[in-house]
LUMGUGU-719467 format. One record per residue (C-alpha): x, y, z; residue in three letters; residue number from 1. Coordinates in steps of 0.02 Angstrom, whole numbers, plus 50000, padded with zeros to 5 digits. Each point is the difference from the previous one (the first is absolute). Example, Ala and Ser with C-alpha at 12.3 -4.5 7.8 and 13.67 -1.06 7.14 Angstrom:
LUMGUGU-719467
+-------+-------+-------+------+-------+
!     x !     y !     z ! nuke ! lumza !
+-------+-------+-------+------+-------+
! 50615 ! 49775 ! 50390 !  ala !     1 !
! 50069 ! 50172 ! 49967 !  ser !     2 !
+-------+-------+-------+------+-------+
//
This chain:
LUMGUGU-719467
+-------+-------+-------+------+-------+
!     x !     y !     z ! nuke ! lumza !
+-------+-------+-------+------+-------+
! 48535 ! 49742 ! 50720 !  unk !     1 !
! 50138 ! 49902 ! 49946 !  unk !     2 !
! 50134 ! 50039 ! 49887 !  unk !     3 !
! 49961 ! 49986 ! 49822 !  unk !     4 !
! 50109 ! 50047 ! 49868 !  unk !     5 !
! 49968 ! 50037 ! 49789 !  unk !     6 !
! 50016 ! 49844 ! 49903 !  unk !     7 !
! 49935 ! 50020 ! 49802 !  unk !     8 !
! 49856 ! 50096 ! 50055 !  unk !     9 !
! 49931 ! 49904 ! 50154 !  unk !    10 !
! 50070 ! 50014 ! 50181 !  unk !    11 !
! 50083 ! 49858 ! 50049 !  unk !    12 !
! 50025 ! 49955 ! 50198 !  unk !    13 !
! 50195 ! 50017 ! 50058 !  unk !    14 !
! 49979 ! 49858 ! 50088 !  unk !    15 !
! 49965 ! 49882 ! 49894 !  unk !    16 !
! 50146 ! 50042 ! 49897 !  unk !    17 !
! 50125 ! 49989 ! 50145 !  unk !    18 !
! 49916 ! 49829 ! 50045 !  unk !    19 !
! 50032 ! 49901 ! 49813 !  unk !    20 !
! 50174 ! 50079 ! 50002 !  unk !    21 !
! 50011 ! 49938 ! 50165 !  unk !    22 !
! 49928 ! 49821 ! 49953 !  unk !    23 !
! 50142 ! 50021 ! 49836 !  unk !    24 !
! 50148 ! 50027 ! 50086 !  unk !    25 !
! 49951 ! 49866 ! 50133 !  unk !    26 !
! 49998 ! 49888 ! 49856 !  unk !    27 !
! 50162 ! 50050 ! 49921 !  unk !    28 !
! 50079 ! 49984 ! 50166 !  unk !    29 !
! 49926 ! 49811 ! 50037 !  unk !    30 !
! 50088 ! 49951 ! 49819 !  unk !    31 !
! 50143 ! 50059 ! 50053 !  unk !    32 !
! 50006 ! 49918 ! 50151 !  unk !    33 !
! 49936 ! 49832 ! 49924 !  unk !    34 !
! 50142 ! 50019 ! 49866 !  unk !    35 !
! 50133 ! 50039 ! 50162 !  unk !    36 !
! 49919 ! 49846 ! 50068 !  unk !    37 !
! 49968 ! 50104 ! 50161 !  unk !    38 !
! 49804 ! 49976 ! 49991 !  unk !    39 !
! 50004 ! 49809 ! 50050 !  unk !    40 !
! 50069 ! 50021 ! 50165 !  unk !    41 !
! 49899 ! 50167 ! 50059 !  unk !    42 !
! 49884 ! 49984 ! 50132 !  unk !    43 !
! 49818 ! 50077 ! 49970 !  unk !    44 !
! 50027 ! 50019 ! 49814 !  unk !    45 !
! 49807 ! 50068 ! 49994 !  unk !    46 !
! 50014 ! 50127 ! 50135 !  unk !    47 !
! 50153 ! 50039 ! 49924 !  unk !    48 !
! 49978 ! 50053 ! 49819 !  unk !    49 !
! 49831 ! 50089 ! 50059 !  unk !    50 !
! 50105 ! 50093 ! 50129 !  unk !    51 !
! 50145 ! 50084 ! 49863 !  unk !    52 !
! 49839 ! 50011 ! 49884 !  unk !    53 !
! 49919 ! 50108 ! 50142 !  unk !    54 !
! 50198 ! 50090 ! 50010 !  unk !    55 !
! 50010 ! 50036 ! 49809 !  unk !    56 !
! 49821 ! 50080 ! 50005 !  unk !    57 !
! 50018 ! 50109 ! 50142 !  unk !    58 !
! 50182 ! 50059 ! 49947 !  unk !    59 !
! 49932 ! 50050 ! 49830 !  unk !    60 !
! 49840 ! 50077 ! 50051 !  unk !    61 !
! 50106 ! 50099 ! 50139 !  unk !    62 !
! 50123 ! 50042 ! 49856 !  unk !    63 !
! 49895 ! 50024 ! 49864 !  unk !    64 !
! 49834 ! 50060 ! 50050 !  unk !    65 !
! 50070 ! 50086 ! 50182 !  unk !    66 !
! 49961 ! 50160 ! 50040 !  unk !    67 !
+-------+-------+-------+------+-------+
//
């Protein structure tokens, strides 16, 4: 079973609320970078921006949702 939690009424999958946070901050992070001017040069920019998306979600489920 995987963790669930209460969200107005229904249960709602942990998961998937770690991953779009993840997804958001990745986001925040590559306009940051673009604006720095740092996101031109970088090497892999796919692999990347889903690798710290992957980072954000697992440090906030292991944060948030840990046990």
């Amino acid at each position: 079973m995987s963790p669930e939690l209460p969200f107005y009424g229904a249960y709602f999958p942990s998961w998937l609320i770690s991953a779009t946070l993840g997804i958001l901050g990745s986001m925040l992070v590559r306009s940051l970078l673009i604006r720095l001017g740092v996101d031109e040069g970088m090497p892999l920019r796919t692999l990347v921006y889903i690798a710290l998306a992957c980072l954000i979600a697992f440090a906030i489920s292991a944060k948030v949702f840990g046990r």
